[in-house]
KEKOLTI-655026 format. One record per residue (C-alpha): x, y, z; residue in one letter. Coordinates in steps of 0.2 Angstrom, whole numbers, always signed. Layout:
% KEKOLTI-655026
      c1      c2      c3   tido
       X       Y       Z      a
...
//
This chain:
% KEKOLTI-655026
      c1      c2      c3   tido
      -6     -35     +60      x
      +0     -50     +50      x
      +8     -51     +35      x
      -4     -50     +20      x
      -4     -49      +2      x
     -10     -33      -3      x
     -26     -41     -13      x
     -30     -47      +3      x
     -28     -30     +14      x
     -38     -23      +3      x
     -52     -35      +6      x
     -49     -33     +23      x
     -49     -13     +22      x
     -65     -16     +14      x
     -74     -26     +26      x
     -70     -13     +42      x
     -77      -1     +27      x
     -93     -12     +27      x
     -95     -15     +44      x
     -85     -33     +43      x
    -101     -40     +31      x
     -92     -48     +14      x
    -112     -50      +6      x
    -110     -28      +7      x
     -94     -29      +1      x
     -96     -40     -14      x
    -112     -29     -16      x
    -103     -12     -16      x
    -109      -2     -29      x
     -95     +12     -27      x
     -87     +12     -42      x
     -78     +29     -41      x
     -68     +21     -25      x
     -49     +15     -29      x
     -52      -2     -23      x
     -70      -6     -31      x
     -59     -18     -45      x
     -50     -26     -30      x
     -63     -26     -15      x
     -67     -45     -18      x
     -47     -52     -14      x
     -44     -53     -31      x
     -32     -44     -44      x
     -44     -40     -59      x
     -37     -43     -77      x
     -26     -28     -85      x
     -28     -16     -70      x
     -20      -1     -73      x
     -11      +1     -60      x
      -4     -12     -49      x
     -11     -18     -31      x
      +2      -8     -24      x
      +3      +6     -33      x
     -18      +6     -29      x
     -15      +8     -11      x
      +1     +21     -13      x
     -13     +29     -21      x
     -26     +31      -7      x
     -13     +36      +4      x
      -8     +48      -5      x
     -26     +55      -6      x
     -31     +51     +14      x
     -15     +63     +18      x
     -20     +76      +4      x
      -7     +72      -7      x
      +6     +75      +8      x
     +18     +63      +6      x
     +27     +67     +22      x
     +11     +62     +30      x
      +9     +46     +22      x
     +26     +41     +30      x
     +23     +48     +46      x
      +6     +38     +45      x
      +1     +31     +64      x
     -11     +19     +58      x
      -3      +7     +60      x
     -12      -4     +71      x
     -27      +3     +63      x
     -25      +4     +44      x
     -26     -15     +34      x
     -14      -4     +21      x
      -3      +4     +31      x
     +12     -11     +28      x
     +11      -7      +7      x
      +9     +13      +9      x
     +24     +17      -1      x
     +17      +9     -15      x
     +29      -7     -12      x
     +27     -24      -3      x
     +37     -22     +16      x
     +49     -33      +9      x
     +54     -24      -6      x
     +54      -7      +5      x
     +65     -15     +19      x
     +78     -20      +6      x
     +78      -2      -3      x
     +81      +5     +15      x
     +95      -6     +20      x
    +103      -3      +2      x
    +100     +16      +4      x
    +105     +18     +19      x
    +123     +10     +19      x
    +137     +19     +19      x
    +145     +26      +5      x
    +163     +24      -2      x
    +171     +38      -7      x
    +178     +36     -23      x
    +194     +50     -24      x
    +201     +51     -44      x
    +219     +45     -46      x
    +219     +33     -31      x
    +214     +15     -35      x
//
């Protein structure tokens, strides 16, 4: 899939919910779903939680709460969120990865 912003994933998540018709999306009157505030590309005013942390939040629920799951996710080809599913942009999560996964020094007391 091609890089999106996550605004934009969502509205694309929400027109394969739709049947790819953007009149039943901007329609939608499920207001109990996670991305009702965010179906039309935008980022409403003072959300509570960020655009990100939206979709971290219905991947969490699609797995039942199984995190594990969410990071083995094979939706990839499938899924318009699957690139922000750790509740970070894929940039942000490649750069905490290379950082984490460097190697340590050890540091030994007394030699410096």
């Amino acid at each position: 899939m091609a890089k999106v912003p996550p605004n934009k994933a969502i509205r694309r998540f929400c027109l394969a919910c739709q049947g790819s018709s953007s009149k039943r999306v901007d329609e939608c009157e499920d207001s109990d779903c996670l991305f009702f505030n965010h179906r039309l590309g935008t980022t409403p005013e003072n959300p509570e939680r960020s655009t990100v942390q939206q979709i971290r939040q219905y991947c969490l629920m699609c797995s039942d709460n199984n995190r594990t799951e969410v990071r083995a996710c094979s939706a990839r080809e499938d899924c318009h969120l699957w690139s922000f599913r750790f509740g970070c942009t894929p940039q942000t999560w490649t750069r905490v990865k290379q950082r984490v996964n460097q190697p340590r020094k050890l540091l030994l007391p007394g030699l410096g």
